[in-house]
Structures are given as C-alpha cells and as structure tokens.
Backbone bond lengths (Angstrom), bond angles and torsions (degrees), N, CA, C in turn:
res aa  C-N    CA-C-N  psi(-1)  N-CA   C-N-CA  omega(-1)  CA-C   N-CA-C  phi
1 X - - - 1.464 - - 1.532 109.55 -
2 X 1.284 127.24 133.94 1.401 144.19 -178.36 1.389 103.82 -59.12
3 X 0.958 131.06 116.72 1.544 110.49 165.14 1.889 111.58 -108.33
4 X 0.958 119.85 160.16 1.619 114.03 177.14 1.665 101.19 -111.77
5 X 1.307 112.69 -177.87 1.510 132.45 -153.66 1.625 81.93 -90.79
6 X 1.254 126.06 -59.57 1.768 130.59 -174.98 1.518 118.25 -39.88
7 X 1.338 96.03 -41.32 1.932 102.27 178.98 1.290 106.64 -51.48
8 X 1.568 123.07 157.81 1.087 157.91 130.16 1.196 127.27 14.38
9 X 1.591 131.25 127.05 1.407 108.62 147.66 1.422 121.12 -129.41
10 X 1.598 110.37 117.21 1.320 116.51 -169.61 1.474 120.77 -92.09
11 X 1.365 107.01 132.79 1.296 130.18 -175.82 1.491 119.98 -116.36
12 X 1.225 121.25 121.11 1.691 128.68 174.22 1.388 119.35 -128.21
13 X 1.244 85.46 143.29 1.922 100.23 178.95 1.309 98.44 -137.61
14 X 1.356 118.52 165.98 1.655 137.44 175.23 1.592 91.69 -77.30
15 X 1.317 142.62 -36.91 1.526 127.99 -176.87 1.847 113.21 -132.36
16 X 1.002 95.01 -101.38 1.193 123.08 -160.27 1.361 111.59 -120.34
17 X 1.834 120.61 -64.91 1.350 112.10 172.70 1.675 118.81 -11.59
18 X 1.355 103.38 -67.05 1.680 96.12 -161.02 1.273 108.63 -58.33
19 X 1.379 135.42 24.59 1.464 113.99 174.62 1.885 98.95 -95.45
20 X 1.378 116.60 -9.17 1.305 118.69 151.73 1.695 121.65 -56.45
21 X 1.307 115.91 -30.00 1.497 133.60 158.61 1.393 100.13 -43.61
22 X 1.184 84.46 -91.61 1.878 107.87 -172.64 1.391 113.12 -43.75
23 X 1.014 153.49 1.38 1.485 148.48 -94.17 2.573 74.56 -176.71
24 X 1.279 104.88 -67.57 1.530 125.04 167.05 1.971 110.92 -54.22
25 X 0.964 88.37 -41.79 1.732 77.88 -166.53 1.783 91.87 -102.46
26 X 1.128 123.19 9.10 1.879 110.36 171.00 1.722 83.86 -92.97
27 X 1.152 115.08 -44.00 1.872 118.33 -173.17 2.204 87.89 -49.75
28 X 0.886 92.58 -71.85 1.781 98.74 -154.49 1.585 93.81 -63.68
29 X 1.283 139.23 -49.74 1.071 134.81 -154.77 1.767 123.04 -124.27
30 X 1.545 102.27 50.96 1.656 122.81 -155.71 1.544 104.49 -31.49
31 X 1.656 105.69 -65.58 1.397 132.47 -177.10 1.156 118.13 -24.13
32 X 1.346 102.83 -50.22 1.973 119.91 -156.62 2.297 104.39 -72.21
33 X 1.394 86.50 151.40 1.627 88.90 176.94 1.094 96.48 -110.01
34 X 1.744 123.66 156.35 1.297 133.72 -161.92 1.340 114.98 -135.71
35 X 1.215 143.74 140.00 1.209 157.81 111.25 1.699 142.84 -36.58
36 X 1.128 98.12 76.90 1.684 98.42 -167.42 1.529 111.62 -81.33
37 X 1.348 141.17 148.13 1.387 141.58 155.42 1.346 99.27 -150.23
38 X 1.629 87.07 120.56 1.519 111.58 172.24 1.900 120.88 -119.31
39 X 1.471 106.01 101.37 1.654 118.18 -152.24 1.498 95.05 -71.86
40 X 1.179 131.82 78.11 1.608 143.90 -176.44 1.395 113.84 -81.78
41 X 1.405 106.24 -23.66 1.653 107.04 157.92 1.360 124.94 -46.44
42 X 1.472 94.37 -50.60 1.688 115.54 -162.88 1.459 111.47 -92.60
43 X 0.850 117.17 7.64 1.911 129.37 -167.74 1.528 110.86 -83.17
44 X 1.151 124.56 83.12 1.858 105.69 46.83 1.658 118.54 -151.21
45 X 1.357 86.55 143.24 1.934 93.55 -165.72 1.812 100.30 -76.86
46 X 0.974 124.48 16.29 1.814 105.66 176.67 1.760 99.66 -83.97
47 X 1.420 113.79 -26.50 1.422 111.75 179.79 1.693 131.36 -87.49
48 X 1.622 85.17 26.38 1.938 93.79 -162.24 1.638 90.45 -123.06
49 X 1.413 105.90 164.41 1.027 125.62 -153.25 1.913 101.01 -76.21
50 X 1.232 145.65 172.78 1.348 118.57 158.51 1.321 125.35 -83.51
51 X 1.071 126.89 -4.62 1.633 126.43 -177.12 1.610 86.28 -80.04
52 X 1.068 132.23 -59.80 1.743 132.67 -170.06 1.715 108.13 -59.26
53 X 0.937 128.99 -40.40 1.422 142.24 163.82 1.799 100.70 -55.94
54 X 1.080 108.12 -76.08 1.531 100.13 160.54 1.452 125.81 -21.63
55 X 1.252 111.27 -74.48 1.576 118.09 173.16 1.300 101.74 -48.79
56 X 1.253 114.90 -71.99 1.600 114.44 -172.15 1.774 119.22 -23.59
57 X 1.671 90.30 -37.49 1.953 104.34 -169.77 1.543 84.91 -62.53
58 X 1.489 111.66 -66.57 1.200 125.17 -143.10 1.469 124.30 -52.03
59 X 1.862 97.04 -29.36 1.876 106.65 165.34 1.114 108.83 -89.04
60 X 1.484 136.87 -25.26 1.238 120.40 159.99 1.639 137.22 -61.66
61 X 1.539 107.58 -28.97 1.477 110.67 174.80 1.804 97.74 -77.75
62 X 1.245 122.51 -23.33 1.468 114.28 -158.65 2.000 89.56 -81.93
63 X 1.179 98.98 -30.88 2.239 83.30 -171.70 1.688 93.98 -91.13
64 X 1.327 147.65 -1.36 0.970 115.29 119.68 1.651 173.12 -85.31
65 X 1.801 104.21 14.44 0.887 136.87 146.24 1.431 121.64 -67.60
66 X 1.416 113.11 -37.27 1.358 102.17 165.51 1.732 126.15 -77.06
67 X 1.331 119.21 6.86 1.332 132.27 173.62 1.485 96.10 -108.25
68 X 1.527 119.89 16.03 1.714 116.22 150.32 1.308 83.04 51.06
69 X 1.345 134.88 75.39 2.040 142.78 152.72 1.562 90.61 -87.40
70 X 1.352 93.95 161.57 1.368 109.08 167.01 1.301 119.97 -124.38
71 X 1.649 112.51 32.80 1.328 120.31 -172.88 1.623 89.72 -166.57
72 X 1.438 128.10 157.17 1.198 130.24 157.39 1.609 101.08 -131.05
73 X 1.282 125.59 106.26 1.226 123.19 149.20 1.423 146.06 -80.13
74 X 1.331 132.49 77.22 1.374 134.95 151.60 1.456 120.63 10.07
75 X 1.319 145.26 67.08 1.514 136.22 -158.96 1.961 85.63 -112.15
76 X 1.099 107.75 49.90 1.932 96.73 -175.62 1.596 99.43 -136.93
77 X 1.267 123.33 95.67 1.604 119.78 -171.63 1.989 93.85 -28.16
78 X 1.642 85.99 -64.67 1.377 104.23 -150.30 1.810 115.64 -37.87
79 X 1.577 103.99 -43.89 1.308 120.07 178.13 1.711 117.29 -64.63
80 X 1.437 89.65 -44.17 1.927 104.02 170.42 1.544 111.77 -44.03
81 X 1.688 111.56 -49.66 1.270 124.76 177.79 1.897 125.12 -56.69
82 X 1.395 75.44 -53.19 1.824 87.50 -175.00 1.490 120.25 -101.24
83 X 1.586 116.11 -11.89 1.635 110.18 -166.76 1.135 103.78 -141.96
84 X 1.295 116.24 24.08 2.011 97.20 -174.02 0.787 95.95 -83.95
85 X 1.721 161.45 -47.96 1.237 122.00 176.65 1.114 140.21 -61.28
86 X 1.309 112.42 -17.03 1.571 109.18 154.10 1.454 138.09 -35.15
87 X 2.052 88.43 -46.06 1.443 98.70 -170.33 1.985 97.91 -77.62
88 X 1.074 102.93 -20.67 1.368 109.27 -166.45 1.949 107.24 -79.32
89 X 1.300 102.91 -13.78 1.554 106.10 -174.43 1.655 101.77 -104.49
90 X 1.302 113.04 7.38 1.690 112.18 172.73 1.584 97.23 -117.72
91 X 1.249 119.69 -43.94 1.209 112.69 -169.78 1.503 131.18 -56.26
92 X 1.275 130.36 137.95 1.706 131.74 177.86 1.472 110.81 -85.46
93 X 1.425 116.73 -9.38 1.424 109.02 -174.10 1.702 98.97 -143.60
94 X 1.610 108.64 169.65 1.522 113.74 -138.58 2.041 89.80 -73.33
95 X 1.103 108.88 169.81 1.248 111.53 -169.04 2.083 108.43 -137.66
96 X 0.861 129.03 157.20 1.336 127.64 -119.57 1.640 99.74 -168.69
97 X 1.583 122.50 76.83 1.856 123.69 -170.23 2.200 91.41 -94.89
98 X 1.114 62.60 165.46 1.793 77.06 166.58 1.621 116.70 -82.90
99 X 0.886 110.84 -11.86 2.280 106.22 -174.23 1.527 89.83 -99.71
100 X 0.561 140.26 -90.42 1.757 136.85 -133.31 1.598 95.82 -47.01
101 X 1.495 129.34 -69.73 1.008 107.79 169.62 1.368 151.65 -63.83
102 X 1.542 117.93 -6.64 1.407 122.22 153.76 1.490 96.59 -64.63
103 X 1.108 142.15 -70.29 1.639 150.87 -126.61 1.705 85.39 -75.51
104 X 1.302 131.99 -40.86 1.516 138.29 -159.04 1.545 84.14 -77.51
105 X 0.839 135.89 -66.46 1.795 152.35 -162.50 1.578 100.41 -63.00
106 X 1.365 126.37 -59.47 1.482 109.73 153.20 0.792 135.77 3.54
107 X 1.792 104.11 -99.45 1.613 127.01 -175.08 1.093 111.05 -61.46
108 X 1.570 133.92 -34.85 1.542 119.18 168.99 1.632 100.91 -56.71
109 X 0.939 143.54 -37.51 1.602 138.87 -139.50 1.418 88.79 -90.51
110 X 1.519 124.34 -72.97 1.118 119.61 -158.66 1.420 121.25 -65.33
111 X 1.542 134.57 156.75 0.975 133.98 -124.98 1.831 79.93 -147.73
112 X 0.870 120.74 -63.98 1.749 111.50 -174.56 1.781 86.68 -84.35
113 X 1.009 143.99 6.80 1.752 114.35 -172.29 1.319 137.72 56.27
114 X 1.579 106.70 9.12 1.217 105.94 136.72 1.360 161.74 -108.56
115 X 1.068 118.15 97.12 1.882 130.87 -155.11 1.498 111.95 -74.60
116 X 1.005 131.48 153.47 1.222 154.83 -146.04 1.576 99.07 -128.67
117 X 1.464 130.42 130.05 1.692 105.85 152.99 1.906 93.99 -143.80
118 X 1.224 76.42 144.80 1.824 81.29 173.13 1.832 104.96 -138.63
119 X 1.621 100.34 139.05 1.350 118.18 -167.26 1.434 118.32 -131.06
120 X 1.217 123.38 174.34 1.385 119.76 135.32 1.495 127.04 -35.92
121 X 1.442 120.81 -163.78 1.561 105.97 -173.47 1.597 91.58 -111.64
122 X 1.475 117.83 -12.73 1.551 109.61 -168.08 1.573 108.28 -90.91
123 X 1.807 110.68 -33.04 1.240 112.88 161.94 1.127 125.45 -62.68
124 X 1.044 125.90 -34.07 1.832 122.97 164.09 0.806 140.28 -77.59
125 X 1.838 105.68 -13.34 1.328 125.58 -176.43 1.777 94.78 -84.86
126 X 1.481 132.28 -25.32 1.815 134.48 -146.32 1.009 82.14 -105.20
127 X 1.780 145.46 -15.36 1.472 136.85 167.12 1.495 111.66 68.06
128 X 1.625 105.84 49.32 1.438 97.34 -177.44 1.579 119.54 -124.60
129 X 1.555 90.96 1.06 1.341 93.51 159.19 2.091 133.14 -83.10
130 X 1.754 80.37 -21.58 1.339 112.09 -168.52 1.399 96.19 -75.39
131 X 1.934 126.19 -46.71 1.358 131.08 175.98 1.156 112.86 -37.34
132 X 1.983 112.33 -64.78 1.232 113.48 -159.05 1.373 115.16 -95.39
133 X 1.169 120.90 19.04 1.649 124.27 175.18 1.584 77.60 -94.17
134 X 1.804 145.34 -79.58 1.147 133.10 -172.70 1.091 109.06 -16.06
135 X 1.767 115.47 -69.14 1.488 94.26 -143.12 1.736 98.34 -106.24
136 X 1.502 119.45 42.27 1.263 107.07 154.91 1.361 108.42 -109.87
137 X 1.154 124.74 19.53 1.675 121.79 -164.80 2.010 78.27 -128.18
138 X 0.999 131.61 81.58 1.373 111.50 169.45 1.514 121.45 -99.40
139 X 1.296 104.48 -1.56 1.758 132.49 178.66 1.353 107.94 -94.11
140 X 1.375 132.30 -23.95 1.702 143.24 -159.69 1.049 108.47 -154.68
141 X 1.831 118.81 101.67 1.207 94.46 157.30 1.485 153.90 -64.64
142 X 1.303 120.08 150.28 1.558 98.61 -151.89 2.282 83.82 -131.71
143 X 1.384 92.04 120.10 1.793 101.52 169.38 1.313 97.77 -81.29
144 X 1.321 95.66 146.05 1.994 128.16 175.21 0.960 87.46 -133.16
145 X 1.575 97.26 137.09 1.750 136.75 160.78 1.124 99.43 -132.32
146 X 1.548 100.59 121.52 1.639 108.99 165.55 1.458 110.28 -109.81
147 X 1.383 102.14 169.75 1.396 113.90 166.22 1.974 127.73 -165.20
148 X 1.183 102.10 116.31 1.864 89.55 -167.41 1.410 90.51 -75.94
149 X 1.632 87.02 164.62 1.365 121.18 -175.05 1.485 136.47 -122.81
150 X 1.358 90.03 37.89 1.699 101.27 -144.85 1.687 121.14 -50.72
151 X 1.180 125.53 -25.04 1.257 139.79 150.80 1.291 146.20 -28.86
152 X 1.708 101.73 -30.39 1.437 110.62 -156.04 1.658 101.84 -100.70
153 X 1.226 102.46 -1.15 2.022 105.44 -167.35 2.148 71.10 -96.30
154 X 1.098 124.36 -96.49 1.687 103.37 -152.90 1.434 105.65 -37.60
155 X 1.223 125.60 -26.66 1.697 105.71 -179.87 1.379 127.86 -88.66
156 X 1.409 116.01 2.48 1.188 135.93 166.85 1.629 99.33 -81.33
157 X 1.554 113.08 -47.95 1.769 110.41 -149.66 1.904 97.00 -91.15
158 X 1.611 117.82 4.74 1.333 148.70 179.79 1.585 101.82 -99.65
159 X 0.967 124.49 14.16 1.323 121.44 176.82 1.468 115.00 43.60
160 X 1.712 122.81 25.54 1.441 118.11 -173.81 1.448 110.89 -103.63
161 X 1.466 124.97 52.09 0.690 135.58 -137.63 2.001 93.30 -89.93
162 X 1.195 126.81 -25.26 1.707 143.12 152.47 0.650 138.47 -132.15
163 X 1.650 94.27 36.99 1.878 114.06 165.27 1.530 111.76 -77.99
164 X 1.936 95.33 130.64 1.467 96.84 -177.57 1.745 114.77 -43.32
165 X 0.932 113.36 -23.33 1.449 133.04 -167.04 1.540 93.84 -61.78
166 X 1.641 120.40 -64.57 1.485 111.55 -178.25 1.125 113.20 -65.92
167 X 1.451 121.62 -26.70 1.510 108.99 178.67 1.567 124.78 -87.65
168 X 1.431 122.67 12.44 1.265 129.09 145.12 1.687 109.84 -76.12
169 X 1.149 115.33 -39.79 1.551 133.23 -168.39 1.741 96.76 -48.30
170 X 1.309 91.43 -73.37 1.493 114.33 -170.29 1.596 109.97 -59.08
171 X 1.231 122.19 -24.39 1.595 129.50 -173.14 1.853 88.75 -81.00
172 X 1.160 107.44 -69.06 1.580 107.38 174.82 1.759 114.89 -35.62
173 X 0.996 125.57 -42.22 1.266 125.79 -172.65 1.414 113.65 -78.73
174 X 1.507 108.78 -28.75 1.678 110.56 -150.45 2.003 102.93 -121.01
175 X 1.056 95.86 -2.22 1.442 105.94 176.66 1.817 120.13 -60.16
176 X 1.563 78.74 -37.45 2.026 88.30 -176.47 1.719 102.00 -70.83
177 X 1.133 115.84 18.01 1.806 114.00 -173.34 1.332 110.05 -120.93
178 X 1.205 101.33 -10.81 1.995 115.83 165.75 1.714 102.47 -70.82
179 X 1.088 109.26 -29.71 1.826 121.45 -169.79 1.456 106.14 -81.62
180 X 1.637 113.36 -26.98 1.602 105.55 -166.93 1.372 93.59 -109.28
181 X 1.643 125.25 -6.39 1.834 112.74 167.74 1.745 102.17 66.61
182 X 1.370 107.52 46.05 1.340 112.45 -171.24 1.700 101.87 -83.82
183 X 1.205 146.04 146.54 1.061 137.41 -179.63 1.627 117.36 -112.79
184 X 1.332 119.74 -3.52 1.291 134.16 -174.42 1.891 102.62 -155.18
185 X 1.360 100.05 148.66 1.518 119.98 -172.20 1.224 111.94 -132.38
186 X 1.525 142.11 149.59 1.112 139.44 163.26 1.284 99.49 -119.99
187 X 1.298 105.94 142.96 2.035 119.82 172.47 1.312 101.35 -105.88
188 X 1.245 103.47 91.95 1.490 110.84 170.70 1.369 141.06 -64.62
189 X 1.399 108.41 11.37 1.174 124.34 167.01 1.449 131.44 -164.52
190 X 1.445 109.72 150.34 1.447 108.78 -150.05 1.527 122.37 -67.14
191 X 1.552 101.66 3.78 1.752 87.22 174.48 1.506 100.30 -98.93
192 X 1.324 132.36 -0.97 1.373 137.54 174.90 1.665 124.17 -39.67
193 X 1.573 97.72 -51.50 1.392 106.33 -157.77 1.594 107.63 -88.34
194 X 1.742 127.76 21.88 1.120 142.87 170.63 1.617 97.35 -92.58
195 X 1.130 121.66 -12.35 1.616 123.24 -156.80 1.337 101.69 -113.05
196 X 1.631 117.13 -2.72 1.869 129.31 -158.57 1.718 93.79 -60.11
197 X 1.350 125.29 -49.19 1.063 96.50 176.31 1.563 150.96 -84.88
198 X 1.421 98.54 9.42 1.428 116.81 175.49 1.526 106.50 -90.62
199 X 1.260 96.52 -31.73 1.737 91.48 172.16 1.486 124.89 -87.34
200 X 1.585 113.35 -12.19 1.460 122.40 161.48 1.406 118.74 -60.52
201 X 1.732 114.14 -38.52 1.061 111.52 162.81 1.366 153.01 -105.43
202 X 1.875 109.32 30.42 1.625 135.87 143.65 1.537 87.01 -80.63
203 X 1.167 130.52 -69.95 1.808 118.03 -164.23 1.286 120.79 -130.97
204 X 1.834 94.24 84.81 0.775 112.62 167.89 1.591 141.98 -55.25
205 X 1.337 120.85 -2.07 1.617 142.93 174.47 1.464 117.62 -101.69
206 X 1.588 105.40 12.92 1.847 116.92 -163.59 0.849 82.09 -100.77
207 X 1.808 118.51 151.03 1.124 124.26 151.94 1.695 112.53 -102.82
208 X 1.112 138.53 89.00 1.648 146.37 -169.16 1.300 114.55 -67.29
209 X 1.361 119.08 109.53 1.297 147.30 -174.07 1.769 111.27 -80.24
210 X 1.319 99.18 98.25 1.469 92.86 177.41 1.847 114.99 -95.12
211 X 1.482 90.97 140.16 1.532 90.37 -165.44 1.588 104.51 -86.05
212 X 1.306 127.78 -29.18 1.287 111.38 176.98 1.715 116.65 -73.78
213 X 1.408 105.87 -4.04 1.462 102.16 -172.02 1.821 107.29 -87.18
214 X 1.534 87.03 -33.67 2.093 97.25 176.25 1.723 102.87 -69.65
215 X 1.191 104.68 -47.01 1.266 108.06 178.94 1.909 115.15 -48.17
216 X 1.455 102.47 -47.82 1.620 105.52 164.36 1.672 115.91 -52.30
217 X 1.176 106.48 -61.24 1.215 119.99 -166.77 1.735 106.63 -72.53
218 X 0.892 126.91 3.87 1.436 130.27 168.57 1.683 109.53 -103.05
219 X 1.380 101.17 -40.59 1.748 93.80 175.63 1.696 116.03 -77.37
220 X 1.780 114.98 -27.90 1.043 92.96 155.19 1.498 157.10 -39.99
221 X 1.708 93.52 -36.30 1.470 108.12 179.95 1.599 100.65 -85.44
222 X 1.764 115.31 -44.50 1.685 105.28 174.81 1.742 113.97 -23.15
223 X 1.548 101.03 -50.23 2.057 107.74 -141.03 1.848 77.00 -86.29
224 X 1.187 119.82 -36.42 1.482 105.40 -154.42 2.258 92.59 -81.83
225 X 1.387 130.55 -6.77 1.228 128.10 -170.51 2.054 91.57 -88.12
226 X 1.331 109.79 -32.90 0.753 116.02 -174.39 1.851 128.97 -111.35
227 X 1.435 119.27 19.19 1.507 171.90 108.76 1.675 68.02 106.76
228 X 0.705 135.28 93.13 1.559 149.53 127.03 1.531 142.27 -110.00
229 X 1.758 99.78 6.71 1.314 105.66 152.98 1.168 145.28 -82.77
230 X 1.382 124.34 135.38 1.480 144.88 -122.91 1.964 85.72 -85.94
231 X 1.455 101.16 129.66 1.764 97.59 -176.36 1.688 103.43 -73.15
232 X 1.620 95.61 152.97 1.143 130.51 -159.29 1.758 102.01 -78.63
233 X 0.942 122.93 139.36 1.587 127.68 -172.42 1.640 97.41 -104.29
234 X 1.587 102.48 -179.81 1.261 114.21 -170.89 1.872 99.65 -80.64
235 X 1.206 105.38 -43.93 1.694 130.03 -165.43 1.715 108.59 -103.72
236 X 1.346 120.70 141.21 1.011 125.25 161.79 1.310 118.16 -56.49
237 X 1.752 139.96 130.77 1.605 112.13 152.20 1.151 136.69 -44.89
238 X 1.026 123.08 118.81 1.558 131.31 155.85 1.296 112.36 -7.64
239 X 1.458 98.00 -91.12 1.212 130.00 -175.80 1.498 116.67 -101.03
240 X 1.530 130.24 111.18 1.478 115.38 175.97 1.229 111.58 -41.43
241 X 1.716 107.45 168.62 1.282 142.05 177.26 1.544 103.51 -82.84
242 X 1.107 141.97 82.12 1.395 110.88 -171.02 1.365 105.21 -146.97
243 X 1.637 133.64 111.29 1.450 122.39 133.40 1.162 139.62 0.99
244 X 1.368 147.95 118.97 1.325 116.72 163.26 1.832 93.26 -134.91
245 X 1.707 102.50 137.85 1.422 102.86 171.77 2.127 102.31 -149.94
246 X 1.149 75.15 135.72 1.559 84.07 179.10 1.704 104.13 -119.36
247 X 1.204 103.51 146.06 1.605 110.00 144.19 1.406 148.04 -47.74
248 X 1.265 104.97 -22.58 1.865 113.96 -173.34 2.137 79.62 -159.41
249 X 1.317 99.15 168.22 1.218 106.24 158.81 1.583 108.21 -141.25
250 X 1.223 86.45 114.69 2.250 108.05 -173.78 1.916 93.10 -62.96
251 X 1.246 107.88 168.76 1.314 120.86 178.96 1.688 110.00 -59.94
252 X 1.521 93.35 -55.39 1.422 102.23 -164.59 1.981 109.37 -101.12
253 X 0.974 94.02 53.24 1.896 99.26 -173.81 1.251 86.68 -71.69
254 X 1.367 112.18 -63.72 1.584 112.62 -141.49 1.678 110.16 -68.08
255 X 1.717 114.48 -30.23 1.295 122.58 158.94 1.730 112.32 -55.72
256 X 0.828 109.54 -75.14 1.549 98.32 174.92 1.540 132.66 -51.09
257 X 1.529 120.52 -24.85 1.420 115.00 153.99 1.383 136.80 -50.98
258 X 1.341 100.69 -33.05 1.249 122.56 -167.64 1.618 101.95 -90.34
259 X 1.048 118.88 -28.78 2.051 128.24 165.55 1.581 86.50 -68.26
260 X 0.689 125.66 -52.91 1.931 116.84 -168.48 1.263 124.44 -71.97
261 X 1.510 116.31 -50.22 1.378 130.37 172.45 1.485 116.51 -81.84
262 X 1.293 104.32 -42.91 1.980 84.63 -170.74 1.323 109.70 118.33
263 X 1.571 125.54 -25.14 1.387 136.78 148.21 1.045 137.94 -166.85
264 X 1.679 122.89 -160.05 1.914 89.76 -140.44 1.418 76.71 -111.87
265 X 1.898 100.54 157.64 1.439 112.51 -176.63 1.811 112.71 -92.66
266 X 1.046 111.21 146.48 1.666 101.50 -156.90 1.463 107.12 -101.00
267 X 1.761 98.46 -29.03 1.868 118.88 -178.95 1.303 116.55 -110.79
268 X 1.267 128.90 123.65 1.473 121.62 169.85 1.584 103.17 -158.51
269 X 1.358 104.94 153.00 1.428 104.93 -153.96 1.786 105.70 -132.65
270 X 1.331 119.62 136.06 1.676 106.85 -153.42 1.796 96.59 -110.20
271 X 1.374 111.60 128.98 1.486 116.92 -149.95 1.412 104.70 -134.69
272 X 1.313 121.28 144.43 1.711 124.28 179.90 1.212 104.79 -117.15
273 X 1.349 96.34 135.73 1.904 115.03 -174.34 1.270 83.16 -82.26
C-alpha cells in the first residue's frame, strides 16, 4: 500500500503510559499528525495471558490501519515484549516496538558494558530486554541487571511524581545498581521517564535511556530513509495534530495526560475494538 508523507502516525498503548511516547515523537517529529489509542478498558496487559495480549495487539494495530497511518508504533512495553511480530505480520506499513531501539542506544552509550534495565514485572519477567541487549552486543560482552519496578506506574498515575514517598520507593529499588557499577539504565516503561529525575538522583553517574525517545528518534530516520516525512512548515504547531481515542474513559485521564504531555487534551473519542 502507497502511503504519502500527509498520513498519520499511529501510536498504541494498553493505557495511558504511551502518551510519554507521544509526548517524544511531538519533541522529534513537530510536523507529523498523530493517532493515539489508548486500550483503557483492557489495562493492564502484563497480567494476561500471551495469546490475549496477542489479540489485544492485533485489534489494536488493525483500527489503526484503518486510519490509513503510515507508521504503527508499539508504545506498550508489554506488547513490544510478547507480540510485535504479530503486529508486524498484519501490518502494511513499517512498525516501530520500544526494545530494539532503547537496547541499540544502550550499548553505544555505555562505556564499561554494564546496563541497567528496570520494568514492570511482566517485562522483566518475558526477558526481552535482557535478549536483545545480548544479542546486539555480539562483538562486546555486555552484563544486564534487571530489576521490576512495580510501584512506580500507580505513583506516577498518583501524581507523586516528588513525593518523599517515591523517593524512598525508588532508593529501595535502585540501590542494588550502585553494587553492579552499571553505567547506563533503560526505563523500560513508559510511565518511568516522569520519575528521570528521582532516579538521576539515587544514580547520579547513569546515563537513562529513554525508550520512547529512541523509539522517536529511530522512526524519524525510518520515514525520512524512506521520504515519508511530513514537510516542514514555516512555524511550529501550536497545538499538536493529534487523535485521541481510548477504550473506556477512567475518571482521571484527562489529569494524567496533561502530567505526561504538557497540556490538556480537549478531543477524545471512546471506541470499541
């Protein structure tokens, strides 16, 4: 299928996190108009089986194909982990997970080779950050230390975003990484990188790898290798271009979008897979 430079770029997550995604690719990619779906019904897929996570990908990549995108981005650790090829064996246009490009951005960064990743418990538990940091370093060995974090997504979506409270949280979690002299970290998930500075200051010598930001910065170069980036205007937008459709609408969406993005969304539209 043809796609043109004007189309779409669609982005899905199981909630909310990915508007930390989206939040990365309006920074890298001003121009472009977007498609958001955030499956808030179904939230949260780290506790579902993988064939259902599967499906889950599979109606989510299919209603943004039907908004004719010219990109499908993966903004769902969990799905990145267990189904992107799924989404990648239905999809007509190039497709875009959260690991490969954090894990690529890593190993260039770090300097002794040892990386850090912290997740959910299902992403750390599916070992796929741990896979592809192995086998992209096949010249260097490169040590992984993981560690879930299960805490930090309600205290992120709690607005405690420098509550002494998270920063005992986060000291408890991140302390065992002073021991492994790790020099680089990945936040394996998208409510993480709201917390960057509480975790800059347990480790302070980390360099923290955000995956929705590599993830931006990799599709930039995808659409521009393949000249489908959207032409450049005289003026910045104002206001993004952006879709917004969820599955359910939670009480506090619109408060928490607005903690993620930077401002509040005015349109959003409630949709059944």
């Amino acid at each position: 299928m043809v796609k043109e430079k004007s189309n779409k770029i669609g982005i899905f997550d199981s909630g909310v996190g990915g508007l930390s995604v989206l939040k990365q690719f309006i920074k890298y990619l001003p121009f472009e108009s977007y498609v958001y779906l955030g499956d808030t019904a179904r939230v949260p897929y780290g506790n579902k089986s993988a064939e259902t996570i599967k499906r889950y990908a599979r109606e989510c990549t299919n209603f943004l194909l039907e908004k004719d995108v010219k990109l499908v981005v993966v903004a769902c650790h969990t799905v990145s982990s267990v189904a992107l090829e799924e989404v990648e064996k239905i999809s007509s246009v190039p497709v875009v997970g959260m690991i490969k490009p954090a894990t690529k951005s890593a190993i260039i960064s770090s300097r002794n080779k040892k990386i850090g990743v912290i997740g959910t418990r299902a992403t750390i538990t599916s070992g796929a950050y741990q896979n592809s940091l192995s086998q992209g370093s096949i010249s260097t060995k490169v040590e992984v230390y993981s560690k879930d974090c299960p805490l930090f997504v309600p205290l992120v979506e709690e607005g405690f975003i420098s509550h002494p409270a998270t920063k005992i949280i986060a000291e408890e979690y991140l302390k065992e990484f002073r021991t492994f002299e790790i020099d680089t970290l990945i936040l394996g998930c998208t409510h993480y990188p709201l917390l960057s500075k509480v975790i800059a200051e347990i480790l302070p010598e980390v360099e923290l790898i955000d995956s929705g930001e590599q993830a931006a910065i990799f599709s930039l170069r995808l659409l521009a290798e393949n000249n489908l980036l959207n032409e450049e205007r005289d003026e910045f937008p104002q206001i993004p271009d952006v879709e917004f459709y969820l599955t359910d609408l939670t009480l506090n969406f619109r408060e928490i979008a607005k903690t993620f993005l930077g401002f509040e969304i005015e349109k959003l539209e409630i949709v059944k897979l």
